[in-house]
C-alpha angles and dihedrals in degrees: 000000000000112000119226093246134022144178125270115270123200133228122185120189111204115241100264097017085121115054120217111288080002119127124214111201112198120192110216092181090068103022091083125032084205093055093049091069086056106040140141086071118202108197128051126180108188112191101202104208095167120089089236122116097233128197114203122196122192147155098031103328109324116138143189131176119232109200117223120304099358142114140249138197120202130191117188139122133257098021104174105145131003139195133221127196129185119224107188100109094209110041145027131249101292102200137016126300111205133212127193106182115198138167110216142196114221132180077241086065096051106041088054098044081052094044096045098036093231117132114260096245091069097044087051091049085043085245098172109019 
């Protein structure tokens, strides 16, 4: 059973772990035996060191691109697994992307879960929606 918060848990790419046009897809569910207890996520901040363009693509289809060596912050829920393509056409990723994978709590969470009736575990899954 998933609890409603969790730590942060880390994910690090290699620098050119992901060849140019290539995608990576990393499963945070299975990665970490610890994240697992605690997934779907529903934050992701990706800090992009690398000098690669990325697009990343998670929870069912939804993308955003991160430029080259940014963050980004995304809030969405039922993040299990995400994919990351890079889409430089000559080179691969030449430094580390990193990942930290949460599931938060937020007064958003809990005024909706008080204003539609439905248990805070499900707003927080996105469980209605």
């Amino acid at each position: 059973m998933a609890a409603l918060r969790s730590p942060p848990f880390e994910f690090v790419i290699a620098s050119g772990a992901i060849a140019a046009g290539s995608v990576l897809t990393y499963d945070l569910e299975n990665t970490n035996v610890e994240a697992a207890n605690y997934s779907p996520f529903n934050t992701l901040v990706i800090s992009n060191f690398s000098g690669q363009r990325l697009k990343v693509t998670y929870a069912g289809g939804h993308f955003k691109h991160i430029r080259a060596n940014s963050t980004m912050v995304i809030e969405q829920y039922g993040i299990r697994s995400i994919s990351i393509q890079n889409l430089d056409a000559l080179n691969a990723n030449d430094d580390i992307i990193e990942i930290i994978a949460q599931r938060e709590v937020t007064a958003k969470h809990v005024d909706l879960a008080r204003l539609t009736g439905l248990p805070l575990k499900e707003v927080i899954n996105g469980v209605g929606w």
